[in-house]
N, C-alpha and C positions, 0 to 999 in steps of 0.2 A: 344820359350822362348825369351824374352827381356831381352836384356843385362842392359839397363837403365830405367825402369820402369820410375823414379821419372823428366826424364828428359822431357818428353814426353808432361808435363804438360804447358798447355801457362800460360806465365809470359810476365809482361809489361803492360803498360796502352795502352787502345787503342786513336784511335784519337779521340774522342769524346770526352774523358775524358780529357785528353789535353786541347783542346779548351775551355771547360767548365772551367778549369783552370785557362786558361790565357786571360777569360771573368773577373771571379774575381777578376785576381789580376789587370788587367786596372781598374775595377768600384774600386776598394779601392784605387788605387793609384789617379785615376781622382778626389774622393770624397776628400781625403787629400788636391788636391792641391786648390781645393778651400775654403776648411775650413781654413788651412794657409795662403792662401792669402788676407783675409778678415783682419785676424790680422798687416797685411805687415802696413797698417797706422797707429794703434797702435804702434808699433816700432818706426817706424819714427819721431813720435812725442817726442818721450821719447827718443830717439837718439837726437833729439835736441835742447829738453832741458835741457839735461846730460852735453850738449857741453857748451849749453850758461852759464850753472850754472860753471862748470869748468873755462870756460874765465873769468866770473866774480871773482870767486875764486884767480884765475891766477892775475886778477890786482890787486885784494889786496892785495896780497903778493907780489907782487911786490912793490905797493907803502907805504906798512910798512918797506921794508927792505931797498928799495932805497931812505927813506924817500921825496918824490917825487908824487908827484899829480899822478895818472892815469887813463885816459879818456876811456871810452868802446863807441864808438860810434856805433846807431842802426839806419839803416838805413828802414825802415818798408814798403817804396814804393818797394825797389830794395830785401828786402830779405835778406840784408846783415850787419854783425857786428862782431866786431874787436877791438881789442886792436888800441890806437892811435901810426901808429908808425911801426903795424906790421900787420903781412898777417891774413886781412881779412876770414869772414868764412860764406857762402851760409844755409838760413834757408831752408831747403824741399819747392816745389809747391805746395804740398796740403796740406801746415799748415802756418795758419794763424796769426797775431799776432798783439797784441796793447798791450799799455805800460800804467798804470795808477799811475801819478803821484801825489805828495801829492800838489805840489801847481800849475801846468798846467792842473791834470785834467785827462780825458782818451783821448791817442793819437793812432787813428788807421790809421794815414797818415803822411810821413812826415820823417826827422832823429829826434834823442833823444841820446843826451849824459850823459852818468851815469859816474860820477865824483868819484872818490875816494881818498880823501883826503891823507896825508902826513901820518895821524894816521890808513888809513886803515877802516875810515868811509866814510859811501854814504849815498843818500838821502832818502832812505824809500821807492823806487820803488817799484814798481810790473811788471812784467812781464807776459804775458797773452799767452800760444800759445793752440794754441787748430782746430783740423776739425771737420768732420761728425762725428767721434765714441769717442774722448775725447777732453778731456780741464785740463791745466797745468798752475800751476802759480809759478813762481817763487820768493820770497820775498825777499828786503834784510831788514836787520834791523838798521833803521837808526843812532845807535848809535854804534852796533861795527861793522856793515857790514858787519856781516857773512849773505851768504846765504841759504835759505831753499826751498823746492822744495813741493810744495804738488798738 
């Protein structure tokens, strides 16, 4: 007679089952990281047009409250643009950008300073950033220089 019948019974995965396991869960985790990674320059690009749209934001308000001219200068060889005056801010490597302006035209070399008047208006710019998977423009409107992003 058995004292534990019910114990007798094998319980547990074996190794095979295991390993078939933790086949899966690597092929799903490998398959994610390149489906997300594909999106990583999509972000980037909209990360930094989030930014430049912000700066621009930024000197308007500033040069409505400090009634005060303020310069945004874009530097398009180096990648870089800033408020005149204060710290500077790096555009991503693999995003591109040109500037089209209403009376110089489109600039894809070169700096470009976008002016914001005492009232908080600028010039009708456009802003272009765009790589391989999108393209971003940013507008201002040249009478009350608010910006818009599409």
């Amino acid at each position: 007679m058995q004292r534990f019948p019910s114990l007798r019974k094998k319980s547990g995965f074996t190794l095979l089952e295991l390993v078939i396991v933790l086949f899966f869960i690597t092929l799903i985790l490998g398959l994610t990281t390149v489906y997300f990674s594909g999106g990583l320059s999509s972000v980037r690009i909209e990360s930094a047009g989030r930014e430049i749209m912000a700066t621009m934001r930024y000197a308007r308000s500033l040069a409505r409250i400090n009634h005060e001219q303020q310069i945004i200068n874009i530097d398009i060889d180096a990648k870089r643009y800033g408020i005149e005056g204060r710290k500077g801010r790096n555009i991503p490597d693999d995003v591109r950008i040109k500037i089209i302006d209403p009376f110089s035209g489109e600039l894809v070399t070169g700096k470009y300073r976008l002016v914001y008047s005492k009232a908080g208006s600028a010039g009708g710019s456009a802003i272009v950033l765009w790589n391989n998977k999108k393209e971003l423009n940013i507008l201002t409107d040249p009478v009350m220089g608010s910006v818009i992003i599409r």
